[in-house]
MOPAC internal coordinates of N, CA, C and O (Angstrom, degrees):
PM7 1SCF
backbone

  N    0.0000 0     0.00 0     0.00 0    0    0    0
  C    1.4440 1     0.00 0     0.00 0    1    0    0
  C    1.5137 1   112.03 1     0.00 0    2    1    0
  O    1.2310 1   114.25 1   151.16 1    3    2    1
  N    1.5161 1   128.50 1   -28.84 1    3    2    1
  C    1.0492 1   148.75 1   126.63 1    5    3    2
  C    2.0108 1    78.65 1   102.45 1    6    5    3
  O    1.2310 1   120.93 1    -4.45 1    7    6    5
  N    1.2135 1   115.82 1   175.55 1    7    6    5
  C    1.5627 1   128.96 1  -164.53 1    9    7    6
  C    1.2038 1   112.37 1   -57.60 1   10    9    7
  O    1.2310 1   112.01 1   163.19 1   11   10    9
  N    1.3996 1   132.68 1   -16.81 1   11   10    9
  C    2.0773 1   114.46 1   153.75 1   13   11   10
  C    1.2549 1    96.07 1  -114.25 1   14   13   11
  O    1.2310 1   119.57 1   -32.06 1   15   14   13
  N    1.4003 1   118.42 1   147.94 1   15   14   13
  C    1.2408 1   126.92 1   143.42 1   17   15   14
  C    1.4966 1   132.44 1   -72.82 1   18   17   15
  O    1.2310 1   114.20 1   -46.60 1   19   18   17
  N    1.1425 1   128.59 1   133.40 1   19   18   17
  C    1.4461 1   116.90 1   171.66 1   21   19   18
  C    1.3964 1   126.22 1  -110.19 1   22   21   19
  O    1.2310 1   120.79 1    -2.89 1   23   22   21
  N    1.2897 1   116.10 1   177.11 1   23   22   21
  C    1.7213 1   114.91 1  -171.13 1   25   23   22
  C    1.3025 1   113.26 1   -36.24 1   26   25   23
  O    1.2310 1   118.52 1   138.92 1   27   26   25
  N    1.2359 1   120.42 1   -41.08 1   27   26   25
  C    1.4896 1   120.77 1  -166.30 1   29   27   26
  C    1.3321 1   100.41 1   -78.14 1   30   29   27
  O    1.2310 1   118.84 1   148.92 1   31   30   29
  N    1.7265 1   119.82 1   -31.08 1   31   30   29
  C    1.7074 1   110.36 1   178.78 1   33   31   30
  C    1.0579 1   104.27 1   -55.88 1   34   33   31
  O    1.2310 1   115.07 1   119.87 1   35   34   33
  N    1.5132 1   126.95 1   -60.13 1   35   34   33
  C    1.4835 1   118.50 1  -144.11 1   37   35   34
  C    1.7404 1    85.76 1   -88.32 1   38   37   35
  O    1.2310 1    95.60 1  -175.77 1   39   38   37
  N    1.3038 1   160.41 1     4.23 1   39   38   37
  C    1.4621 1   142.78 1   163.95 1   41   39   38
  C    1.1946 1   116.49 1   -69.92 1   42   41   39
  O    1.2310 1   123.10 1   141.23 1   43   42   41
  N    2.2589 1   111.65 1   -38.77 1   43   42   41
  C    1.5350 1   109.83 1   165.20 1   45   43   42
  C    1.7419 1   109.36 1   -58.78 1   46   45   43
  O    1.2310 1   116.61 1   141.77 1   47   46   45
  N    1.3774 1   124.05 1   -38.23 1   47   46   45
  C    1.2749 1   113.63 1  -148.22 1   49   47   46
  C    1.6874 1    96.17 1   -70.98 1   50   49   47
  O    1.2310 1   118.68 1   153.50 1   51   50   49
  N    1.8566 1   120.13 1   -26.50 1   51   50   49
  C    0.7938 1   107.29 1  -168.95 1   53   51   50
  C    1.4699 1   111.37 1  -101.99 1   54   53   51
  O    1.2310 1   113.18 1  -160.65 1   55   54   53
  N    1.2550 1   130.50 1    19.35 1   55   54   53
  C    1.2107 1   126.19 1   149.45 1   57   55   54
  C    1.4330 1   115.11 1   -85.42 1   58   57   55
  O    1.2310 1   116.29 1   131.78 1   59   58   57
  N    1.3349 1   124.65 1   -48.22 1   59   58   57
  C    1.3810 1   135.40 1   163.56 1   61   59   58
  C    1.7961 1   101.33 1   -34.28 1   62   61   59
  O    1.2310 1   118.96 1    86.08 1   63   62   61
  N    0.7823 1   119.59 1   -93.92 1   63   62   61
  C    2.1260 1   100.00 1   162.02 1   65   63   62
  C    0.9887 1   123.61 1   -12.46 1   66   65   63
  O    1.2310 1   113.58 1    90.53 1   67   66   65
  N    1.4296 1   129.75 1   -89.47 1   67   66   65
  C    1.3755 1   118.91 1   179.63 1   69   67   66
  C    1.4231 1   123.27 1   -62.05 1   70   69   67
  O    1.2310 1   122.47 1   165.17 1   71   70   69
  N    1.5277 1   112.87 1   -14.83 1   71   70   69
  C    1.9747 1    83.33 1   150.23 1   73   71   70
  C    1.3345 1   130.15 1  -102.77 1   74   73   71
  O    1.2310 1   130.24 1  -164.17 1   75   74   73
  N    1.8137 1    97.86 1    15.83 1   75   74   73
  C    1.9200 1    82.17 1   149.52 1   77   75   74
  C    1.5796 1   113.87 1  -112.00 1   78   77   75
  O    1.2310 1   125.04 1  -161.67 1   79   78   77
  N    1.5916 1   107.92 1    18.33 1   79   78   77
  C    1.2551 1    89.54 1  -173.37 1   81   79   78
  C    2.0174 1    96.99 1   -89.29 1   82   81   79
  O    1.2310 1   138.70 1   143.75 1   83   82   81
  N    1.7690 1    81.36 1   -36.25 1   83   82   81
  C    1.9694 1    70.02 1   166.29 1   85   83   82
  C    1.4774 1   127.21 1   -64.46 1   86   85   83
  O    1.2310 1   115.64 1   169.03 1   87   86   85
  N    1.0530 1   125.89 1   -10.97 1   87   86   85
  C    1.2750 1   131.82 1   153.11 1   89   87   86
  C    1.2598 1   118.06 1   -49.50 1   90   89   87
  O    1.2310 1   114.93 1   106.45 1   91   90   89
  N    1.3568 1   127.22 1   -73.55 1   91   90   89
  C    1.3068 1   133.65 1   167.63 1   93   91   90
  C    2.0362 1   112.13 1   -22.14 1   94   93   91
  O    1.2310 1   137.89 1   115.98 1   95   94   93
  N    1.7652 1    82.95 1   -64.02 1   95   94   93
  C    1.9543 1    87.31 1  -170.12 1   97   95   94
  C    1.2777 1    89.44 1   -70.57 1   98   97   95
  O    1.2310 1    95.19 1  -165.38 1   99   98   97
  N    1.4582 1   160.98 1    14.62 1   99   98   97
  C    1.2327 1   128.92 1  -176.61 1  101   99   98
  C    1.7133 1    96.68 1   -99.92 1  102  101   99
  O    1.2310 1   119.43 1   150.03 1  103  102  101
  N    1.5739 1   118.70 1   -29.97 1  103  102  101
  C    1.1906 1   134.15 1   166.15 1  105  103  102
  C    1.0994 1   118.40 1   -75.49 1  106  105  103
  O    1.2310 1   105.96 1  -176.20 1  107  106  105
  N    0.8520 1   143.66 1     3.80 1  107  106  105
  C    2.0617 1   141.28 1  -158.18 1  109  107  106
  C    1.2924 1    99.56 1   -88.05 1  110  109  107
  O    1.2310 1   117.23 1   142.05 1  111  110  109
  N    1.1780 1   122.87 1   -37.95 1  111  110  109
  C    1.6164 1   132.54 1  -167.53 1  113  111  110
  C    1.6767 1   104.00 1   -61.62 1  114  113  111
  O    1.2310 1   128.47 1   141.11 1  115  114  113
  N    1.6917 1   101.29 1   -38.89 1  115  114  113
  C    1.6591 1   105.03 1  -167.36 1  117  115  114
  C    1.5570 1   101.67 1   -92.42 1  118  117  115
  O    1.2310 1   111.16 1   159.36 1  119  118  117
  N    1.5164 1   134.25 1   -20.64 1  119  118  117
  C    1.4265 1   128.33 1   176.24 1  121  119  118
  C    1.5747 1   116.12 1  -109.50 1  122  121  119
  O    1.2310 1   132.86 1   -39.31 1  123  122  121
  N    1.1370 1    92.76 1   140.69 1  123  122  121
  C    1.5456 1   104.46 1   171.37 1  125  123  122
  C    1.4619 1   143.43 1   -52.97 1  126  125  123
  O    1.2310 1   114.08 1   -32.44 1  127  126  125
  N    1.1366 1   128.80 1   147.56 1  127  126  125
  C    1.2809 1   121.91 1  -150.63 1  129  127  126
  C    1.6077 1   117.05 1   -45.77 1  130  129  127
  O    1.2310 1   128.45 1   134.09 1  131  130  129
  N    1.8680 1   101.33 1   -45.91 1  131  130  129
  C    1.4058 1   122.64 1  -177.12 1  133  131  130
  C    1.6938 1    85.19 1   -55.16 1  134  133  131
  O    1.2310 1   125.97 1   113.98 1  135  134  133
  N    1.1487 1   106.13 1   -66.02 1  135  134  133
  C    1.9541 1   100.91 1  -176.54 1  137  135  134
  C    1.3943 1   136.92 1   -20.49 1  138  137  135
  O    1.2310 1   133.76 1   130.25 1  139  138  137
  N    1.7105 1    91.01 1   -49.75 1  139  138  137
  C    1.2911 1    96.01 1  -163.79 1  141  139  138
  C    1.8086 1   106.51 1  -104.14 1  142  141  139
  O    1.2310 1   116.26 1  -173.39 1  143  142  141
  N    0.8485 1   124.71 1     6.61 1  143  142  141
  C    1.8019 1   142.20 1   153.83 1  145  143  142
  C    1.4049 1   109.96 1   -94.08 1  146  145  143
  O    1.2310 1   114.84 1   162.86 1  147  146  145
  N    1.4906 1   127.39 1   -17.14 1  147  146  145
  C    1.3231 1   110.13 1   156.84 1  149  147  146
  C    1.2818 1   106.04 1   -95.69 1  150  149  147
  O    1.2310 1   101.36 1  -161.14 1  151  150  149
  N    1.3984 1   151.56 1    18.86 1  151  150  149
  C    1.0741 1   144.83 1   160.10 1  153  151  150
  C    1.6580 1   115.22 1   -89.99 1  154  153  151
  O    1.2310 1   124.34 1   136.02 1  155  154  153
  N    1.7985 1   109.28 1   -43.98 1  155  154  153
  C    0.9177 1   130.57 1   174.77 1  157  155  154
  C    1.9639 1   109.64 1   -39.94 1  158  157  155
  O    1.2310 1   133.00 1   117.71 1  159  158  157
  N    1.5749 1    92.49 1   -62.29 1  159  158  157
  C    1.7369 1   106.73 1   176.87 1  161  159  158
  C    1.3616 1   103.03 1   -53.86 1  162  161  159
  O    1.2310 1   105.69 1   132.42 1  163  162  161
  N    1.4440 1   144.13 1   -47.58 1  163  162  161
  C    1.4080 1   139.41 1   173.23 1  165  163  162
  C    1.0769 1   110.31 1   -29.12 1  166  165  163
  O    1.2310 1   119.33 1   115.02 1  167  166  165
  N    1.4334 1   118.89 1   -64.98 1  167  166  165
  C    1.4597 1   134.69 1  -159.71 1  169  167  166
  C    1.3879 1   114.95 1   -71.64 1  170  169  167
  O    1.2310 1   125.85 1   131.46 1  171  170  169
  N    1.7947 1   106.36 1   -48.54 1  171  170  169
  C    1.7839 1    99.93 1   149.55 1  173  171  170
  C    1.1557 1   141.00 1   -54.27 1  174  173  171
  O    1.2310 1   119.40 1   166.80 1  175  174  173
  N    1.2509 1   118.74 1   -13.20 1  175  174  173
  C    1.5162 1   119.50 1   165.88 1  177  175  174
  C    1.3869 1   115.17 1  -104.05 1  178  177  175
  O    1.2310 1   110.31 1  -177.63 1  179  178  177
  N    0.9633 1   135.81 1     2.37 1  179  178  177
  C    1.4039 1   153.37 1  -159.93 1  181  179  178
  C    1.1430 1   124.87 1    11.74 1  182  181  179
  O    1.2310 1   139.16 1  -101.30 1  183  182  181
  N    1.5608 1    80.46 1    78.70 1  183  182  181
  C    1.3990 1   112.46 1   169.09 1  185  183  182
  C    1.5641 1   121.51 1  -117.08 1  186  185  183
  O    1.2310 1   133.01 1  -109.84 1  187  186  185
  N    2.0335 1    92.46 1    70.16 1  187  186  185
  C    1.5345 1    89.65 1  -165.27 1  189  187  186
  C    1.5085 1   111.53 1   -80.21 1  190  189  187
  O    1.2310 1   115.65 1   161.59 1  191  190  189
  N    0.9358 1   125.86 1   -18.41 1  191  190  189
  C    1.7027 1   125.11 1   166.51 1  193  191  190
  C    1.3970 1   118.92 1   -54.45 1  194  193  191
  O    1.2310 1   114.59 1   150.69 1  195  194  193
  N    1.6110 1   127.86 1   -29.31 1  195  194  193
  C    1.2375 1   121.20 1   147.41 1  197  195  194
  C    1.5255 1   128.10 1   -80.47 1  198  197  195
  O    1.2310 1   134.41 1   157.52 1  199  198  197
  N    1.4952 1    89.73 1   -22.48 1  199  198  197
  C    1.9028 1    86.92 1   167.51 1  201  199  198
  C    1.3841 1   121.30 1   -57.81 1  202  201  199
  O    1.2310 1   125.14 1   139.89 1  203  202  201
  N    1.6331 1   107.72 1   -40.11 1  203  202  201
  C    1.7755 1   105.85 1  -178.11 1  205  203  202
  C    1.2694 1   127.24 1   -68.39 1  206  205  203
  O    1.2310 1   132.94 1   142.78 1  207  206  205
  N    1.7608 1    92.60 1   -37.22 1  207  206  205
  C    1.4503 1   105.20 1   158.09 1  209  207  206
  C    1.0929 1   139.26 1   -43.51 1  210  209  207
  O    1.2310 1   116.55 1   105.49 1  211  210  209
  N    1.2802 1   124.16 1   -74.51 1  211  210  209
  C    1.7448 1   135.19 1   149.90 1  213  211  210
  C    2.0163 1    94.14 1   -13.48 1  214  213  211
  O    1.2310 1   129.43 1    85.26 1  215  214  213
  N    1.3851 1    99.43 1   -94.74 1  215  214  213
  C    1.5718 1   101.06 1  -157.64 1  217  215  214
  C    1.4305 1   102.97 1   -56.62 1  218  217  215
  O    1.2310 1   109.27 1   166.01 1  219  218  217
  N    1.4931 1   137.71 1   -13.99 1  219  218  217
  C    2.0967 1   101.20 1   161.58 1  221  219  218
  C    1.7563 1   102.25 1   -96.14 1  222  221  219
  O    1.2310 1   120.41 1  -139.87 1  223  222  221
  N    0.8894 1   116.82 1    40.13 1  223  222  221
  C    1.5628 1   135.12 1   164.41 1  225  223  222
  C    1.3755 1   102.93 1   -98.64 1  226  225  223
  O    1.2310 1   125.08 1   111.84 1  227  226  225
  N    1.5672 1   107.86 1   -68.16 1  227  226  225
  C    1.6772 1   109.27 1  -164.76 1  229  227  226
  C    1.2167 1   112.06 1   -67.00 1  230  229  227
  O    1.2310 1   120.63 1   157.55 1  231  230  229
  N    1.4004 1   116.40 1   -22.45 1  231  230  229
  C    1.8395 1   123.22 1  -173.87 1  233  231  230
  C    1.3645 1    94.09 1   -94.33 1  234  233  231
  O    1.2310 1   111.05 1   141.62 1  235  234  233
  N    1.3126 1   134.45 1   -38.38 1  235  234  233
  C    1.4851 1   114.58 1   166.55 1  237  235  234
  C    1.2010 1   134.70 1   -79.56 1  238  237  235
  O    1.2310 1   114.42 1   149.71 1  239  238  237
  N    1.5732 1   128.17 1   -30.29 1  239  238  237
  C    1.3356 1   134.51 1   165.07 1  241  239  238
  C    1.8126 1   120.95 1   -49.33 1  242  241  239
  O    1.2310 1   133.85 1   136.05 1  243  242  241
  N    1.4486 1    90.84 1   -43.95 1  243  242  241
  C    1.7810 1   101.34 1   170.85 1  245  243  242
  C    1.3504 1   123.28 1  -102.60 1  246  245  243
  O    1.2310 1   118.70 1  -169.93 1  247  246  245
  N    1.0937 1   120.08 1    10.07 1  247  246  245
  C    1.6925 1   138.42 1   161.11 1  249  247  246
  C    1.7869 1   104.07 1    61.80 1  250  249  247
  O    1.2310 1   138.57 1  -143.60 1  251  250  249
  N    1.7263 1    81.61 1    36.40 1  251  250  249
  C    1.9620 1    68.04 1   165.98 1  253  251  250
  C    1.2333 1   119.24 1   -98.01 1  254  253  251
  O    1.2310 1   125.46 1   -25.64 1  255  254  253
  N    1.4885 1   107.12 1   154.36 1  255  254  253
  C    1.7393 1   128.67 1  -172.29 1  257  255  254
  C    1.7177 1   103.59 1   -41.99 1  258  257  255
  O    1.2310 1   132.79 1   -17.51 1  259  258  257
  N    0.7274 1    92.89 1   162.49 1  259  258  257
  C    1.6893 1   124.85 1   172.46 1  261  259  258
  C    1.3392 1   133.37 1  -152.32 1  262  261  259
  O    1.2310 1   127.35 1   -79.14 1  263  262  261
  N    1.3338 1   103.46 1   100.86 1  263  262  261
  C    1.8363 1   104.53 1   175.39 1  265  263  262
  C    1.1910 1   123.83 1   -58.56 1  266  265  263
  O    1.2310 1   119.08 1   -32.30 1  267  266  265
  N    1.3588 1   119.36 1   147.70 1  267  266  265
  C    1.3012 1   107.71 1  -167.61 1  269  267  266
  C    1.3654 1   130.76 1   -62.66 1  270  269  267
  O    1.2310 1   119.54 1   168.03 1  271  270  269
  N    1.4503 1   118.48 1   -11.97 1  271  270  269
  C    1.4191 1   138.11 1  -179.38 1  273  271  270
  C    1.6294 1    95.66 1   -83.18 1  274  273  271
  O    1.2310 1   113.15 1   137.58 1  275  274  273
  N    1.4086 1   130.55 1   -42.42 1  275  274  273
  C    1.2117 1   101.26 1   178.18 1  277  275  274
  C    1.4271 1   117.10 1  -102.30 1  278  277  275
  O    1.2310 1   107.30 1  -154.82 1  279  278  277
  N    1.3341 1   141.28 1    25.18 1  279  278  277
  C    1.0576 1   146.18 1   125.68 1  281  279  278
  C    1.5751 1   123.36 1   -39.64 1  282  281  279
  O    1.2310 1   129.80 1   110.74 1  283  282  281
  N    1.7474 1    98.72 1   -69.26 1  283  282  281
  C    1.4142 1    99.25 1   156.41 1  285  283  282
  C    1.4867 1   136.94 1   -20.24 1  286  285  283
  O    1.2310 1   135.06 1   107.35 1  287  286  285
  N    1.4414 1    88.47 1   -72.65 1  287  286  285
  C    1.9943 1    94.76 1  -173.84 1  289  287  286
  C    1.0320 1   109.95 1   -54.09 1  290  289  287
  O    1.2310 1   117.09 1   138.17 1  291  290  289
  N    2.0693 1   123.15 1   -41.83 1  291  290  289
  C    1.5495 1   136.83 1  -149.55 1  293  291  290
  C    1.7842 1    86.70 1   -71.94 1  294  293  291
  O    1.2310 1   117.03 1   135.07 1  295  294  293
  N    1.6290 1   123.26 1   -44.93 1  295  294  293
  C    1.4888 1    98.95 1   173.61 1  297  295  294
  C    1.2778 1   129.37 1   -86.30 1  298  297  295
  O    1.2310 1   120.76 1  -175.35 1  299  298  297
  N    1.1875 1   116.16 1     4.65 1  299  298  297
  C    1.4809 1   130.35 1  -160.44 1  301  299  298
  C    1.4027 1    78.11 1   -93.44 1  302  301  299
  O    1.2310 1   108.54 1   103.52 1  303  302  301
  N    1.3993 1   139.04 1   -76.48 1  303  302  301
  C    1.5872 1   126.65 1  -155.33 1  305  303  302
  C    1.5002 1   101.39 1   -64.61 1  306  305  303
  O    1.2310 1   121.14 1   154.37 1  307  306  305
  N    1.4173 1   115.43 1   -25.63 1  307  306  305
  C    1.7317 1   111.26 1  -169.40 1  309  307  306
  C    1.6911 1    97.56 1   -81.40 1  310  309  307
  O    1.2310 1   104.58 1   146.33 1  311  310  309
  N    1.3222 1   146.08 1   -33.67 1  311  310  309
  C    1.1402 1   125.79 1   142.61 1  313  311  310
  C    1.4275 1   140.04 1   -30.41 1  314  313  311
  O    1.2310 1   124.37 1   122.10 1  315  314  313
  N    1.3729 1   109.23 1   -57.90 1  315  314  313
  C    1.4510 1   120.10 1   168.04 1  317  315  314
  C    1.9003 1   108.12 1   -55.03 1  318  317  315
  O    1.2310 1   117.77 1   141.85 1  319  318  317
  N    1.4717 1   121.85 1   -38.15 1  319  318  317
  C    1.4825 1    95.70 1   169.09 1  321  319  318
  C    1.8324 1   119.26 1   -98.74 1  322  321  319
  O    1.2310 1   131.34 1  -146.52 1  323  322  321
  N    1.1824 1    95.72 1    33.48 1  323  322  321
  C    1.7012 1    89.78 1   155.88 1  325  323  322
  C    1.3142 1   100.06 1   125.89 1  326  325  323
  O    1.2310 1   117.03 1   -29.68 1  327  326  325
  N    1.4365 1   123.25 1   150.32 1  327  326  325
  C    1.4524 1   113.38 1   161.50 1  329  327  326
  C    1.4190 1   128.54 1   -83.52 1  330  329  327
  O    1.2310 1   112.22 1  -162.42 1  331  330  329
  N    0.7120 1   132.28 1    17.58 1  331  330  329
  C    1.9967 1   134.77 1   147.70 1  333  331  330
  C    1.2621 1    84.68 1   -70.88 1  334  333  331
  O    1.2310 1   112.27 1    92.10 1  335  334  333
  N    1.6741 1   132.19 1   -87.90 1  335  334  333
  C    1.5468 1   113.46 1  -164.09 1  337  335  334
  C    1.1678 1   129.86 1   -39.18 1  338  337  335
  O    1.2310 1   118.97 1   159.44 1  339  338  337
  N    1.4248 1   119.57 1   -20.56 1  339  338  337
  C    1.5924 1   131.32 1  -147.39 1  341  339  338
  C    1.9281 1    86.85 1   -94.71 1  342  341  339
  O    1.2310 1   124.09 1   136.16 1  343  342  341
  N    1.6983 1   109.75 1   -43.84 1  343  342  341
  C    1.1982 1   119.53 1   170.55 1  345  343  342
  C    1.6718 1   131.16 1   -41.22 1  346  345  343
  O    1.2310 1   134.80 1   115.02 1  347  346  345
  N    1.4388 1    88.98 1   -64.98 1  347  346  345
  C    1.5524 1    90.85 1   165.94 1  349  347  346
  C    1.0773 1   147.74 1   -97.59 1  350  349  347
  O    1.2310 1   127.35 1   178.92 1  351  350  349
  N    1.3576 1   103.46 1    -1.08 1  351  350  349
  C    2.1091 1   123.28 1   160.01 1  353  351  350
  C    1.5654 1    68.65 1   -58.02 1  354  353  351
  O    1.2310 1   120.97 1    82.89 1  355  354  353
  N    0.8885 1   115.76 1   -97.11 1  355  354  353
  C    1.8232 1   127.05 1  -151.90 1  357  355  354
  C    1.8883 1   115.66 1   -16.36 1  358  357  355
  O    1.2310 1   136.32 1   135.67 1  359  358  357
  N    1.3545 1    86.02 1   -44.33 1  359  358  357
  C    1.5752 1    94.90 1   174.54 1  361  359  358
  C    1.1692 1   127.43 1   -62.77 1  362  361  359
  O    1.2310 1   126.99 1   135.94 1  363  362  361
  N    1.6935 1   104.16 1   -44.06 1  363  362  361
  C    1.3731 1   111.33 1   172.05 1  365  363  362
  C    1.3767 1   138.76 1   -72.46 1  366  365  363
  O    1.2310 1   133.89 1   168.97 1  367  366  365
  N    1.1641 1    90.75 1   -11.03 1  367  366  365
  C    1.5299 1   127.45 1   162.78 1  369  367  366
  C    1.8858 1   124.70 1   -72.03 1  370  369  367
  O    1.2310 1   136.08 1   171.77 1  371  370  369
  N    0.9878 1    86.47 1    -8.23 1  371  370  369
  C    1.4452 1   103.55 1  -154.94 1  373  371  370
  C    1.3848 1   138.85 1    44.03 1  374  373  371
  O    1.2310 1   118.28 1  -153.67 1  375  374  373
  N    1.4901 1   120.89 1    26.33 1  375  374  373
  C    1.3850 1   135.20 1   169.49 1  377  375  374
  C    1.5308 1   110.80 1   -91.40 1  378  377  375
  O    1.2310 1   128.17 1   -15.40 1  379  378  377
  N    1.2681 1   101.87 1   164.60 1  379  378  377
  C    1.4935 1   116.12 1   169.07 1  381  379  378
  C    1.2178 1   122.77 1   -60.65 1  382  381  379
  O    1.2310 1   116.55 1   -40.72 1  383  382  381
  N    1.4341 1   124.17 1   139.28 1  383  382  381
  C    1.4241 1   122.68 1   173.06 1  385  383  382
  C    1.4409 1   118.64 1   -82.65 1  386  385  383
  O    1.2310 1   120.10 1   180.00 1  387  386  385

C-alpha cells in the first residue's frame, strides 16, 4: 500500500472488516459473551490474524458445529492472511493442512 493509502485502500480494508465481522455474528450464537467481545476487540485493533485464530480455536476447542458455509469462509479468510494461519485454523478445525 506503500506510505498513503488511497480510496481503494481503505474500501478493501473496509470490506475485509465486515467480512470478518460477519464472521464473528455468524458465530456469536456458539461463543460466549467473554468470547465474543474478545473477538470483537481483535477486530478493533486489527488484529484479524488473531481474530481467525481465536474463533477456529473456540469452535474447535468446544466442538461446536459448523455449517458448511461457515467453515468455508473461516478458511477462506484464514488463507487470505497467510499460510501459518491457513495452517492452524485448519488444525483446529481438524482438517488437513
Amino acid at each position: 500500500m506503500g506510505l498513503y493509502r488511497t480510496h481503494q485502500d481503505y474500501q478493501e480494508i473496509r470490506e475485509w472488516e465486515n467480512r470478518l465481522r460477519a464472521l464473528v455474528e455468524s458465530l456469536s450464537d456458539r461463543l460466549e459473551a467473554a468470547q465474543r467481545e474478545d473477538a470483537l476487540e481483535f477486530l478493533a485493533h486489527g488484529e484479524s490474524g488473531l481474530l481467525i485464530e481465536f474463533l477456529s480455536y473456540c469452535v474447535g476447542e468446544y466442538g461446536h458445529p459448523l455449517a458448511d458455509a461457515e467453515r468455508t469462509e473461516l478458511l477462506a479468510v484464514a488463507t487470505a492472511s497467510g499460510e501459518q494461519v491457513r495452517a492452524r485454523v485448519a488444525r483446529d478445525l481438524g482438517e488437513a493442512s
